[in-house]
C-alpha positions in Angstrom: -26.6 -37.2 16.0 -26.9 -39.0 12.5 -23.5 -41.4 11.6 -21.5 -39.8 9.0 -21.0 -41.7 5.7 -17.8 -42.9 6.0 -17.4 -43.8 1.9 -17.9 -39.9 1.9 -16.1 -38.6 4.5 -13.0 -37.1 2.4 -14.6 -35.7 -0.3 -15.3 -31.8 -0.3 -18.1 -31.3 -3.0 -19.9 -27.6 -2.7 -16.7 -26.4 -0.6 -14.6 -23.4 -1.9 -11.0 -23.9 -1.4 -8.4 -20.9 -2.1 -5.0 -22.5 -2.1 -2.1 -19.7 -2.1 1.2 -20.3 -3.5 -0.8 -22.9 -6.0 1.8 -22.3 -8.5 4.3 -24.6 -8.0 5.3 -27.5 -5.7 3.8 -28.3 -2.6 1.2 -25.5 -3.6 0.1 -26.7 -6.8 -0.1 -30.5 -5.9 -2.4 -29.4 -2.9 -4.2 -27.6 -5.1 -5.0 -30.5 -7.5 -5.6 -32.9 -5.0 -8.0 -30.6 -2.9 -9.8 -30.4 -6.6 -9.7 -34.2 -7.1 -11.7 -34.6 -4.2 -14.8 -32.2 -5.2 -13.6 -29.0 -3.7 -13.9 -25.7 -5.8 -10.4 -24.3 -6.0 -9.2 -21.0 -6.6 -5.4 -21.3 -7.1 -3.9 -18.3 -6.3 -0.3 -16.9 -6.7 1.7 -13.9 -6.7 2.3 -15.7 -10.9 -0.7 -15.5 -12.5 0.7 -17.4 -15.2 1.5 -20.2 -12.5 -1.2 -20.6 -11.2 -2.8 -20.4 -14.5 -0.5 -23.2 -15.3 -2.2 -25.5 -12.4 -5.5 -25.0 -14.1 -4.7 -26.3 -16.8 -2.7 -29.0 -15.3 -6.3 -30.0 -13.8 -7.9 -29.2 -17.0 -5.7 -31.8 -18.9 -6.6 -34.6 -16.4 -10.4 -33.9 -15.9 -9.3 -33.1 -12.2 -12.1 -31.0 -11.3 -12.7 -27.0 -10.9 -10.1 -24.9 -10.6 -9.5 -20.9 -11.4 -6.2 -18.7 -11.1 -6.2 -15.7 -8.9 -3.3 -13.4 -8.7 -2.7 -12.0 -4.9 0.7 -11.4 -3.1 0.4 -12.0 0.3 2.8 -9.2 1.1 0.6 -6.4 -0.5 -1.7 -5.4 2.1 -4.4 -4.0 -0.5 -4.3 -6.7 -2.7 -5.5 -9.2 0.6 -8.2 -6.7 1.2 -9.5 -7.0 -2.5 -9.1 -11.0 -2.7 -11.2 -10.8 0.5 -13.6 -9.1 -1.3 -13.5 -10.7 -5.0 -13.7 -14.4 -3.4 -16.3 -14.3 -1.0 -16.8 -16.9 1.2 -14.1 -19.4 1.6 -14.4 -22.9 3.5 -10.7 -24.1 2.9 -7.4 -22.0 3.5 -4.2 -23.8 2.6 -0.9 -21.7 2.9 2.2 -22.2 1.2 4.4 -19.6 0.3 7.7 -19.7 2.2 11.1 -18.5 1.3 14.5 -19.5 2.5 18.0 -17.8 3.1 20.5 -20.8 3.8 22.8 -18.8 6.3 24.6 -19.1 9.6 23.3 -16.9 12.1 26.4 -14.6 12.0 26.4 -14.0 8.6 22.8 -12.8 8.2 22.0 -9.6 7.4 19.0 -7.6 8.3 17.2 -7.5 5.0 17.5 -11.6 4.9 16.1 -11.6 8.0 13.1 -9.5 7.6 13.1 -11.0 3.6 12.2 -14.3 6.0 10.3 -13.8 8.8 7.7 -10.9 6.3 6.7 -14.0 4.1 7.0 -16.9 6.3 5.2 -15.0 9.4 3.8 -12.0 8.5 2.4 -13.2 5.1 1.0 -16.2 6.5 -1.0 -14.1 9.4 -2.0 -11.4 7.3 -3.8 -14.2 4.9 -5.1 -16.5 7.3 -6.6 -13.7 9.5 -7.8 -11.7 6.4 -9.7 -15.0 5.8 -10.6 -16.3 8.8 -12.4 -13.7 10.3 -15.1 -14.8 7.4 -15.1 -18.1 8.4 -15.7 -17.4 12.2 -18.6 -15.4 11.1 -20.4 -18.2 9.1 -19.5 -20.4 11.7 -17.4 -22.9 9.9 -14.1 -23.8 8.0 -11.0 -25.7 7.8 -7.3 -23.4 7.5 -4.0 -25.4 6.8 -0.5 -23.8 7.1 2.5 -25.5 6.0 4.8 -25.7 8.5 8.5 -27.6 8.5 10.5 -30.9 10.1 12.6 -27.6 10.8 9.7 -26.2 13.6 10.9 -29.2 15.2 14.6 -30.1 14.1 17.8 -27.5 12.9 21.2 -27.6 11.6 23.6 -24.7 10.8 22.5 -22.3 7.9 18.5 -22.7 8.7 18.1 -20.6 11.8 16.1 -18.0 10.8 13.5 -20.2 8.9 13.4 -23.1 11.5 12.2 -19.9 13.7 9.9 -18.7 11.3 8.1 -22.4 11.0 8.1 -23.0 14.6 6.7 -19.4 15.2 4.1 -20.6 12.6 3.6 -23.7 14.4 2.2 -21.7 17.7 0.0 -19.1 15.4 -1.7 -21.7 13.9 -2.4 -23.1 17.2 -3.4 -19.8 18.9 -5.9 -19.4 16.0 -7.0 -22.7 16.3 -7.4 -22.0 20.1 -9.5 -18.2 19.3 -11.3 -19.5 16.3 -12.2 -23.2 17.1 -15.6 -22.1 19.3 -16.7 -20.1 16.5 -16.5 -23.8 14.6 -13.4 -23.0 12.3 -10.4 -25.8 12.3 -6.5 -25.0 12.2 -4.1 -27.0 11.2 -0.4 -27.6 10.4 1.6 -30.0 7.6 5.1 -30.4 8.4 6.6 -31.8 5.5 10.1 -33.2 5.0 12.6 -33.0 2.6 10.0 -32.3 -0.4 11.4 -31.8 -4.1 10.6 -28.5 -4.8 11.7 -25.1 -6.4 12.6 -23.9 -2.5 14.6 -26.9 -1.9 16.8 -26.8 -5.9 20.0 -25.8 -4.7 20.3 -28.8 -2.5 19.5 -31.1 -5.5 22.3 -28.9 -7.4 24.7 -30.2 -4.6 24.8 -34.4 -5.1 26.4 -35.3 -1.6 23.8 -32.9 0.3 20.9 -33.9 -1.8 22.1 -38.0 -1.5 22.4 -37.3 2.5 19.3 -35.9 2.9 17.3 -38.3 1.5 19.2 -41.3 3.3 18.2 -39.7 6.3 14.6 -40.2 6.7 13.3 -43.4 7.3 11.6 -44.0 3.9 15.6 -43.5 2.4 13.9 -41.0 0.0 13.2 -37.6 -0.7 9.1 -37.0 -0.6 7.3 -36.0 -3.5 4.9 -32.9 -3.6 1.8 -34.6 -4.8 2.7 -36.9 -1.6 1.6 -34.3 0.5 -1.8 -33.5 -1.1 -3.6 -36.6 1.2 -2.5 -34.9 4.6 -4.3 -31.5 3.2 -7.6 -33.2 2.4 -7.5 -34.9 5.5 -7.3 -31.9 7.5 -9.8 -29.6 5.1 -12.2 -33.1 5.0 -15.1 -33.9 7.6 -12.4 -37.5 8.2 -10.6 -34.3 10.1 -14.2 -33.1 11.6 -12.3 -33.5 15.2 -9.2 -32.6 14.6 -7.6 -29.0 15.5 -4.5 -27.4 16.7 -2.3 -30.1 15.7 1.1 -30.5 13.6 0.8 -33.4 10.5 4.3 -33.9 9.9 4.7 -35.8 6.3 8.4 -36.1 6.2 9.2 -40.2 5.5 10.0 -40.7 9.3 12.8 -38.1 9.0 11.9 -36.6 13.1 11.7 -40.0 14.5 14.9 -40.7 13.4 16.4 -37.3 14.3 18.1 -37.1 10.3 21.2 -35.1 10.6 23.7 -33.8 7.8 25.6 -30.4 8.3 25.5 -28.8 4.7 28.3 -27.5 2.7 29.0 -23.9 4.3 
């Protein structure tokens, strides 16, 4: 077997990368960074005008190739035509979450479905819808983005610390069904990230201070800090590396970072 070029080994020239949720945040730095690195990128979002926002984010900077695609994860037809519009597909990074800060017994039944439909169901509608191409060319690299919450919980995020854990052991099954057919899976488990999702903590100064003292960094993360772990894992530096959890989140689980928020 010929040695790899190691000077080479995270770029992703000739690769075709559909980032979903490329929008905003955590999306949209992935995204650019997946870009940076040679990949083709189609940036899709449920906001067209977001995503067309990230391309010319990348345009601005001379980061590389990008293209907006509109697709909500939730419509079932609409997966079935970006299946067919984007052809083949070596990187699959998934974003989209949503969050309903509430105690267990104040949930409702539309919260919870709200929660677990994008968070589970969208995520295994898209990374089946694509995967099942990749398995049949024999290669690929999918990345979901998981949670310090799969792993760690406090009052008020029951329903999505279940929904990222549950994530967590999807990504592993497919990892598990898909990895002899030569197709990596992944997870990235970030911290506390600065974000649209995470804004009404910021609005709160006592709970946004608390959090960030909490990790071992002393910091909230950044979303552009997470766009290293992603080309890592969709990168040949990743070529033997499958089924496993990334957490980028300043320390925060080592420490076992604790704050009950405001109720």
């Amino acid at each position: 077997m010929d040695r790899p070029d190691l000077s080479r080994l995270f770029r992703l020239d000739g690769r075709v990368a559909l980032v979903v949720g490329a929008g905003s945040g955590i999306g949209q730095a992935v995204a650019l960074g997946l870009a940076a690195h040679g990949a083709r990128v189609i940036c899709a979002d449920r906001d067209l005008a977001a995503a067309q926002t990230t391309v010319a984010l990348a345009a601005a900077s001379g980061g590389g190739e990008l293209t907006a695609y509109e697709v909500d994860v939730l419509d079932a037809a609409a997966l079935t035509r970006a299946v067919e519009d984007l052809g083949a597909v070596d990187i699959l990074a998934v974003t989209p979450a949503v969050n309903v800060r509430k105690r267990l017994l104040d949930y409702t039944g539309e919260e919870f479905d709200r929660v677990v439909a994008l968070n589970l169901r969208g995520a295994f509608d898209v990374m089946t819808a694509f995967g099942r191409g990749m398995a049949e060319r024999g290669r690929g690299s999918i990345i979901g983005f998981s949670s310090i919450r799969s792993l760690t919980t406090e009052p008020g995020q029951g329903v999505y610390a279940m929904t990222k854990a549950g994530l967590v052991m999807l990504l592993r099954t497919l990892a598990a069904e898909l990895g002899p057919q030569g197709v990596r899976v992944n997870a990235i488990a970030p911290g506390v990230i600065d974000t649209p999702l995470t804004a009404p903590i910021k609005n709160t100064p006592d709970w946004y201070a608390a959090y960030g003292a909490k990790s071992i960094l002393g910091r909230w993360g950044r979303p552009e800090e997470l766009a290293g772990a992603a080309v890592y894992l969709a990168s040949d530096a990743a070529s033997y590396v499958t089924g496993t959890v990334l957490f980028v989140d300043g320390g925060w689980t080592a420490v076992d970072g604790r704050f009950t928020p405001p109720s």
